[in-house]
N, C-alpha and C positions, 0 to 999 in steps of 0.2 A: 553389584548392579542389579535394578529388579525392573523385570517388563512387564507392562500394563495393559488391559485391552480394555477400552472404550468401544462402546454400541454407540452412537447417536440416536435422538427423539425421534427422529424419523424412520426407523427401522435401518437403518444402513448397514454395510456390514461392519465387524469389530473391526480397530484401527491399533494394532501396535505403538505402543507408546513408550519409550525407554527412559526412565529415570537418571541414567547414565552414559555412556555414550560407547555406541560399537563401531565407530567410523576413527579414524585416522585424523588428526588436527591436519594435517596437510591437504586432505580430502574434505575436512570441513571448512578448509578456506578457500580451497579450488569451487567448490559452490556454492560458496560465499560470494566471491569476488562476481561470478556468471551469474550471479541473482541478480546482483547492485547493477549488472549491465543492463540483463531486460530490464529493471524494474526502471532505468535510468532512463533507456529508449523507450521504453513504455508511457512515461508521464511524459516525456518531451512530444512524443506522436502526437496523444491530448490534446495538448496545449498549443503545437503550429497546426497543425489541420484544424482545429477551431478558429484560428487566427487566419486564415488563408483564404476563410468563405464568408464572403458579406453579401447581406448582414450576418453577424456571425450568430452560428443555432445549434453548434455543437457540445462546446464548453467542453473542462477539462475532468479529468478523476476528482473524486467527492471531497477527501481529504485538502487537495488542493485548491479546489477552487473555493472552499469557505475561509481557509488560511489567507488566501491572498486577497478576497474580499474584508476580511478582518483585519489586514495590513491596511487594507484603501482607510477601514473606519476608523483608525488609530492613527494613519499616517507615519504608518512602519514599512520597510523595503520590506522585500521576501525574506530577505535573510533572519532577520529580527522577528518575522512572522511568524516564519518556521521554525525558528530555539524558543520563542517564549512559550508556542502554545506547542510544540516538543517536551518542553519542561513539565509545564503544565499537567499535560496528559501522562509523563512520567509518574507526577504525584499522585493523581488519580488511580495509575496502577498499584501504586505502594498501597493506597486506600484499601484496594478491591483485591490485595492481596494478604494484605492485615499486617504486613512489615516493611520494615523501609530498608533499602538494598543498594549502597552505593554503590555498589561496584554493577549492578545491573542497570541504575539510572546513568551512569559512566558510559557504560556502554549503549544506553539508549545514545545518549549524547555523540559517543565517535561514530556511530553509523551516519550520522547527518556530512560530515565531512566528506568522505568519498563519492559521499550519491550525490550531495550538491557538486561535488567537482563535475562529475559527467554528466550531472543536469544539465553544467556549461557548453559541456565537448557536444553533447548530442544536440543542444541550440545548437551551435553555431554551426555543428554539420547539415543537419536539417533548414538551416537558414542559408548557406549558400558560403558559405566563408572558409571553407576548405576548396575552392575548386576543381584543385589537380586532382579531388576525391570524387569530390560530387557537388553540383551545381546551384542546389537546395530543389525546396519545393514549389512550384511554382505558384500564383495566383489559381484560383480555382473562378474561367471566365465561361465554363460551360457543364451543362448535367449531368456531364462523363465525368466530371473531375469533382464536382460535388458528390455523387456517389462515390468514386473512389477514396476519398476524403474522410469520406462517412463507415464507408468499410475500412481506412489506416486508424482513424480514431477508437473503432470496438477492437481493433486488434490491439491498439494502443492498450486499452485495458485490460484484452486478456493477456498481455504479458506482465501487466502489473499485479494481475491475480495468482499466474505462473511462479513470481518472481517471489511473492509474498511465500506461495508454499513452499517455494527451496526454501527459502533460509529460514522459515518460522520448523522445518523439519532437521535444518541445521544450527540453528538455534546457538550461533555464538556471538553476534550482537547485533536488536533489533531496533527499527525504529520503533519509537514509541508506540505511534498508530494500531503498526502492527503487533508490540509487546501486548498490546491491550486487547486486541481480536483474539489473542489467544489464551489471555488468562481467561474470557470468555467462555471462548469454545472448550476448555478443558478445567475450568473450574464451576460454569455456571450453566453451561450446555452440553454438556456430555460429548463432545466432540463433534459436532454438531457445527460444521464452517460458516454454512448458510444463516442459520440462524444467528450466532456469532456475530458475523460482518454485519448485519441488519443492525443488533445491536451496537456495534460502535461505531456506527454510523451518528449514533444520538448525541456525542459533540459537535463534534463540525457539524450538524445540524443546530444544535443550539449560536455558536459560533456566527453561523449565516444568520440567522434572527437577527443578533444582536449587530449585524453590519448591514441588517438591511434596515433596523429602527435606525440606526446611524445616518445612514448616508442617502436612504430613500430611495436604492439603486441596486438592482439584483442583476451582478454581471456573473460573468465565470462558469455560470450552470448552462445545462441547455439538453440536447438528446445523448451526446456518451455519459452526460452526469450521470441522466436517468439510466442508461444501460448499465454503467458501472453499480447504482444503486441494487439493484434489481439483479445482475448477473455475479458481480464481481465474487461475492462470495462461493458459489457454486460454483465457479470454473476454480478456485480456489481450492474447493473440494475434489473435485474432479482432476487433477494436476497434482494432488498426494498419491492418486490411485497410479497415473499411466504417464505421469514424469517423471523418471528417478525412481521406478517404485519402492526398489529394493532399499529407497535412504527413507526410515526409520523418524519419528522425532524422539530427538536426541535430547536430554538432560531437562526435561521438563519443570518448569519451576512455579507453579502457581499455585503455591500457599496449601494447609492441608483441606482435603478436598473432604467432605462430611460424605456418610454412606447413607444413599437417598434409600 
């Protein structure tokens, strides 16, 4: 097993990086499973608290909301949305890694499964259809509730920033999106989050274009987009250092890294 320390561009300090793995499979699935939850509650927050304030000006996380605008310009459900351009962005990583890795694209693949399931659970708890649990969220008909709304929304994201750093630090199978922020940050950016996320922001970006020459119509984005744009990585970074400090990334894999 041989451990690494990355400096980030930024001066930050050195980040322990483990090639191998010092944690327990049991322990990497215990923060596995607690990632996919916030990360789960986290996109759902997004996505009903934009929904609840009309006209609506919140929009949801970046990744998402160019996916399901690219659903609208194809005339594909989310589901189809989310594995083709899953896939997609799988290939991309093989590109930017220089080899093609089934069993890593496999597991881009099985992560999609359990997070869309609780995609479900957290709609429909946050919609109101558990009652004996909880009620849902209600219409937002006053500036209390638009603010409140507007603070569940950034919180929405920084649990999907939270969420990304467990398991990209646990690293036993990631979504694509996220596969890619970090062959990024530790093969092109010296570990360097911020920077990183910025960067793979530049599909779903591309993604949006192409759904907005499509269909003439620019939904889904709005002020968490932009928060997410602009913070997401950074709390990202900030969420290696003072959550779970002492969890390590584990079994690093992005291609041989050239000595700058």
């Amino acid at each position: 097993m041989k451990a690494e320390a990355l400096r980030s561009n930024d001066g930050m300090d050195t980040m322990a990086v483990n090639s191998g793995r010092t944690i327990s499979m049991g322990k990497a699935i215990a923060y596995f499973a607690l990632s996919l939850v916030i990360n789960s509650a986290g996109n759902v927050l997004t996505l009903v608290t934009s929904a609840k304030i009309h006209p609506s000006f919140l929009g949801a996380a970046y990744w998402s909301a160019a996916e399901a605008n690219l659903g609208t310009a194809f005339h594909w459900n989310l589901f189809w949305a989310f594995l083709i351009m899953g896939f997609l962005t799988a290939v991309l990583n093989a590109i930017l890694i220089h080899h093609w890795d089934w069993k890593r694209i496999a597991g881009n693949m099985v992560f999609m499964v359990p997070f869309s399931a609780l995609i479900q659970v957290f709609e429909d708890f946050f919609d109101g259809k558990y009652p004996a649990l909880f009620s849902g969220l209600p219409e937002a008909r006053s500036l209390g509730m638009v603010i409140l709304y507007v603070g569940l929304n950034f919180l929405g994201v920084a649990f999907i920033a939270v969420a990304i750093s467990i398991y990209q630090r646990v690293n036993l199978v990631l979504h694509p999106a996220d596969d890619l922020m970090q062959i990024l940050r530790f093969r092109y950016f010296k570990g360097n989050a911020a920077k990183a996320m910025w960067a793979s922001y530049i599909p779903p970006t591309i993604m949006a274009i192409v759904a907005l020459v499509i269909t003439r119509t620019f939904t889904n984005f709005g002020l968490g987009t932009i928060f997410a744009f602009l913070a997401q990585g950074g709390i990202t970074g900030i969420a290696d250092k003072v959550i779970f400090p002492r969890l390590k990334h584990q079994a690093v894999d992005v291609g041989q890294v050239k000595e700058s």
